[in-house]
SENURO-736257 format. One line per field, with one value per residue (C-alpha): residue number from 1; residue in one letter; x, y, z. Coordinates in nm, 3 decimals. Example, Ala and Ser with C-alpha at 12.3 -4.5 7.8 and 13.67 -1.06 7.14 Angstrom:
2
n (1 | 2)
res (a | s)
c1 (1.230 | 1.367)
c2 (-0.450 | -0.106)
c3 (0.780 | 0.714)
//
This chain:
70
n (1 | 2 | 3 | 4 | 5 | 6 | 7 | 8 | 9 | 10 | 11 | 12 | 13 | 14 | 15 | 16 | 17 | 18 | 19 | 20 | 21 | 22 | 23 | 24 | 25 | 26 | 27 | 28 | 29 | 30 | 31 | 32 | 33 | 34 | 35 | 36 | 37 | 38 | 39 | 40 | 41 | 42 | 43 | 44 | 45 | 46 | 47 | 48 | 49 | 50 | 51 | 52 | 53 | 54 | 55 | 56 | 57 | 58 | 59 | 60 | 61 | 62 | 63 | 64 | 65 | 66 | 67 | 68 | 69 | 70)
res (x | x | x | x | x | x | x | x | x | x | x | x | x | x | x | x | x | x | x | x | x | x | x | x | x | x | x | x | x | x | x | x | x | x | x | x | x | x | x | x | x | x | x | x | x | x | x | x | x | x | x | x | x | x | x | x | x | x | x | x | x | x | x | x | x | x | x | x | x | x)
c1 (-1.556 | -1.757 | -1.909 | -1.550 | -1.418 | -1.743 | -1.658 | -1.291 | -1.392 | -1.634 | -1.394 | -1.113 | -1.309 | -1.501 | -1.115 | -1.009 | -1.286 | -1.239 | -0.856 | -0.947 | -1.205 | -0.951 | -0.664 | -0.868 | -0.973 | -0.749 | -0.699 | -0.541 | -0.171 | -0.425 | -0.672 | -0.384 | -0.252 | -0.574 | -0.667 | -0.306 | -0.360 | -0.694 | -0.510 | -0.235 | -0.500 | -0.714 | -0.345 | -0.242 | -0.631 | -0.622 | -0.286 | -0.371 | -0.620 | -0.496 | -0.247 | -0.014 | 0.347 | 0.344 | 0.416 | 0.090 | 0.197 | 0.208 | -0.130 | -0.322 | -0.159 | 0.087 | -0.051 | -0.409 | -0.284 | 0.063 | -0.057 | -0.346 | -0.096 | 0.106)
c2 (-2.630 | -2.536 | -2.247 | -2.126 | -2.160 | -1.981 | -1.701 | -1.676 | -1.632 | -1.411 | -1.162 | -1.219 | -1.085 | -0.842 | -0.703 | -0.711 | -0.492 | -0.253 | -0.257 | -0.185 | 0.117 | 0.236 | 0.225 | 0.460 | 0.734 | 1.052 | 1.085 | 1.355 | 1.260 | 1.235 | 1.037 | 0.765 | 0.771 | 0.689 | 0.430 | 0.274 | 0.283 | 0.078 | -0.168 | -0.197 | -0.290 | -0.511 | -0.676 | -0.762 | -0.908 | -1.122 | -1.277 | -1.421 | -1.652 | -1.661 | -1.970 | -1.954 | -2.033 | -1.609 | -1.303 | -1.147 | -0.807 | -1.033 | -1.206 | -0.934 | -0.602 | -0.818 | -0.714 | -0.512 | -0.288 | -0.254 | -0.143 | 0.117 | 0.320 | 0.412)
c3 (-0.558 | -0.862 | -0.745 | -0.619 | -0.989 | -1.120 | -0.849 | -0.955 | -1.320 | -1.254 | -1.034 | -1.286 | -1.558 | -1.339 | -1.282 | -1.648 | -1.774 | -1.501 | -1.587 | -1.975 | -1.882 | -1.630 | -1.936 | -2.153 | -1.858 | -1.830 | -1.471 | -1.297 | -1.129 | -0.751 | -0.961 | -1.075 | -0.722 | -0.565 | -0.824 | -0.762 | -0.353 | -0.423 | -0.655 | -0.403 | -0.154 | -0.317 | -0.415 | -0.085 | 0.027 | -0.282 | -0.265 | 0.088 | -0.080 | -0.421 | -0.491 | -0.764 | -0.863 | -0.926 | -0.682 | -0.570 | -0.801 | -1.088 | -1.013 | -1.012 | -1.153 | -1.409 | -1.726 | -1.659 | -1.459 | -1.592 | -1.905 | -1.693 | -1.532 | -1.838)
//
């Protein structure tokens, strides 16, 4: 159980700093569409083993990647 909460903070953090590097990138409109396709993806793995009281957009877009796309 440990090493499952070490892995969780470890991939939440991993996915915050990518978020923040991704936020200060100019991408061109394909670039953003592509990086939102991955997102999308990686949105629907992750909410079939993430449990929370929260939507699966909220989990892992909510405020990271929110706040990278505009």
């Amino acid at each position: 159980m440990v090493e499952e909460v070490d892995l969780t903070g470890s991939l939440n953090e991993s996915l915050h700093q990518i978020a923040r590097r991704v936020q200060r990138e100019d991408l061109s409109e394909a670039g953003r569409d592509l990086l939102e396709g991955a997102a999308r993806r990686l949105d629907d793995k992750l909410a079939g083993i993430l449990t929370s009281g929260t939507d699966s957009t909220e989990r892992v877009s909510g405020r990271d990647r929110g706040s990278a796309g505009g």
